[in-house]
Steps between C-alpha positions, in 0.01 A plus 500: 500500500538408105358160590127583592480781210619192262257277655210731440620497130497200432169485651342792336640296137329230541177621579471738222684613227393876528643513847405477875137615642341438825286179576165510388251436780294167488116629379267489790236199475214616556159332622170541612219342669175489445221326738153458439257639784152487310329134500776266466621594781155304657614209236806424606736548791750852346662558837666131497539550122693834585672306772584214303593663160646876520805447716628199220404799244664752646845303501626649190383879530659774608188713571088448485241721515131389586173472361189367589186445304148638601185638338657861404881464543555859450231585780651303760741682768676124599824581342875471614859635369713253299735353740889424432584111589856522449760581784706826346845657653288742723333152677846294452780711475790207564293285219454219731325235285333337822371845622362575132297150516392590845392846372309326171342280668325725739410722240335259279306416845426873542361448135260218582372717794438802254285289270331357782405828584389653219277236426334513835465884450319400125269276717411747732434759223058487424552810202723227290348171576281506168638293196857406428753760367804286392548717194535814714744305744754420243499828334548622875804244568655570127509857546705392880763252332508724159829765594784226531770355300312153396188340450355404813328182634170514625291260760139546468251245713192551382218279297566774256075548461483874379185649578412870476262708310693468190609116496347227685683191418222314688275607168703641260496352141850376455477173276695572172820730430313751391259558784825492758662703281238780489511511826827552531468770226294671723716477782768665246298801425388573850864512602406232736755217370759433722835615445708157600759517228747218546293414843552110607137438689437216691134412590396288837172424550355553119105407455444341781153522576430664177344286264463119528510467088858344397431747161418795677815477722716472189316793331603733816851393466498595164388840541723558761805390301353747247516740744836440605672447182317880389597647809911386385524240793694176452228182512364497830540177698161361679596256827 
């Protein structure tokens, strides 16, 4: 019996001078999606995007919540619970690595489905069809991924053309630093800045159809890395 109790020793030694403590859990990664049901969706094909793109992106999360952009985000009623992609003891209890694939797998597809979903529901909606709350959508999908461990990643496919009553991107006068910046002010003191700190976003889909000016394009990209880097997201990748 001295054997094991020396073993554990040893073991407890060499991982820490102070003594032994229990394994620390592995930090749940975190993601969201968010689709874009207003006119882009009319530009460009988002259910083979969604097809194409989310199940790749979901390969290294643990859990995702959903989002999906229309006029007034926080008047729509096309929501859906964050959903768990990992296989746990309760679904696995002999950890068979074969049975956990099988298990991720079908849950990632159960994922695709959701999204699928809520963005038909979005379509179907006539009180939220006016304008293009992206804004609202990732304050909606930050406040989702915000309770875990570590920043999460998030997918959004959208042209990313904000247009409400308080910013049109379609008009609004974003040319220098300081006019994005004033903007983004403003977003500050309306408490309407999301709240992506340490966020990873990556964006499918951005301008298309927006503007056909090379300088314009370049100008919305700069306000939305404005945006980001306020908010406390890492740089946002554009595909």
């Amino acid at each position: 019996m001295r054997a094991p109790v020396a073993g554990v020793l040893v073991t407890c030694l060499a991982l820490a001078a102070g003594g032994c403590s229990a394994p620390v859990a592995a930090p749940v990664r975190s993601c969201g999606i968010v689709v874009d049901s207003t006119s882009f969706s009319g530009h460009t094909d988002v259910p083979g995007k969604i097809q194409k793109e989310v199940p790749k992106f979901l390969a290294t999360c643990d859990r995702v919540a959903f989002g999906v952009i229309s006029g007034v985000v926080g008047s729509s009623d096309c929501r859906e619970q964050p959903m768990e992609l990992v296989a746990g003891p309760r679904d696995n209890p002999q950890d068979n690595p074969n049975k956990a694939q099988q298990i991720n797998l079908l849950r990632r597809g159960a994922a695709v489905a959701t999204m699928n979903r809520l963005l038909e529901c979005a379509l179907a909606e006539k009180d939220t069809r006016t304008g293009s709350d992206i804004i609202g959508a990732l304050s909606e999908i930050a406040r989702q991924t915000a309770p875990f461990d570590n920043a999460a990643k998030v997918l959004v496919i959208s042209d990313m053309a904000q247009n409400t009553k308080e910013l049109n991107l379609y008009k609004a006068k974003i040319d220098t630093p300081d006019r994005r910046q004033a903007i983004v002010t403003d977003l500050e003191r309306t408490n309407r800045l999301p709240r992506l700190h340490g966020t990873h976003i990556l964006i499918i889909g951005f301008g298309i159809k927006v503007t056909k000016k090379v300088e314009r394009h370049q100008q919305l990209r700069d306000f939305w890395n404005l945006v980001f880097e306020k908010a406390g997201a890492r740089p946002a990748t554009y595909v």
